[in-house]
C-alpha positions in Angstrom: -4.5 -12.4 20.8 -5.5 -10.7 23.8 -3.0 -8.9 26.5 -1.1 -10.8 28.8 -0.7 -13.3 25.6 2.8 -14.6 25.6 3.6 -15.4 21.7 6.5 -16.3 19.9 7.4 -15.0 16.0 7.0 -17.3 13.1 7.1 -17.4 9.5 3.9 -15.9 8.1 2.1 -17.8 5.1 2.3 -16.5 1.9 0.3 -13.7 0.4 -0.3 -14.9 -3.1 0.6 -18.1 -4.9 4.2 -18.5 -5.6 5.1 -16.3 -2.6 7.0 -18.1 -0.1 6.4 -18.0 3.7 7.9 -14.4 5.0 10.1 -13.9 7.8 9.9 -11.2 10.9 12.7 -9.0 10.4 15.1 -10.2 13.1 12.6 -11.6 15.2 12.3 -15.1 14.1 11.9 -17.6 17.1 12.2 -14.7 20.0 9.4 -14.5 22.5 7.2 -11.8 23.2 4.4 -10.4 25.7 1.0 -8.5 24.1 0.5 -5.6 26.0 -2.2 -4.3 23.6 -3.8 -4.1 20.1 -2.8 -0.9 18.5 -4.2 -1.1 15.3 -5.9 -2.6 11.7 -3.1 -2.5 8.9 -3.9 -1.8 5.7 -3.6 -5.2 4.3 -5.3 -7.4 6.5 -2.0 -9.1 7.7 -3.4 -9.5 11.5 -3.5 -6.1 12.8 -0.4 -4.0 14.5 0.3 -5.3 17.8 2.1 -3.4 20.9 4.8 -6.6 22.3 7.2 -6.5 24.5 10.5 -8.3 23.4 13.6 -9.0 25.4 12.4 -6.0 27.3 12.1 -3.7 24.7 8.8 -2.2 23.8 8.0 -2.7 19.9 5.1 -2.9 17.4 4.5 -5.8 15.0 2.3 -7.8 12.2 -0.1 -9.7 14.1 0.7 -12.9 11.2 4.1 -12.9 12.6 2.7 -14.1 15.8 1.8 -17.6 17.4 0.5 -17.3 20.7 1.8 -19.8 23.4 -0.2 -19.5 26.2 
């Protein structure tokens, strides 16, 4: 992802066998802009990203993310 990327949230994959795909908190199917990477998280689960979302400025799990164009 890169800024200017518009994505859209989706389920992420599962972390471990047995887990089941997770869901953004309220977020599932909205659309977002990338204005910038913020930064690593601890796990590895695709970085903290800065979005904007129905014009509201937010940070989120890069795994969460599909971009679109």
């Amino acid at each position: 992802m890169k800024p200017g990327d518009l994505i859209k949230f989706v389920c992420a994959r599962p972390r471990w066998k047995g887990d089941g795909p997770r869901e953004p908190t309220g977020l599932l199917g909205k659309v977002g802009i990338v204005i910038g990477f913020s930064y690593d998280d601890a796990h590895g689960w695709g970085g903290i990203w800065d979005l904007i979302v129905e014009g509201q400025p937010t940070q989120y799990y890069g795994d969460f993310m599909e971009v679109l164009s």
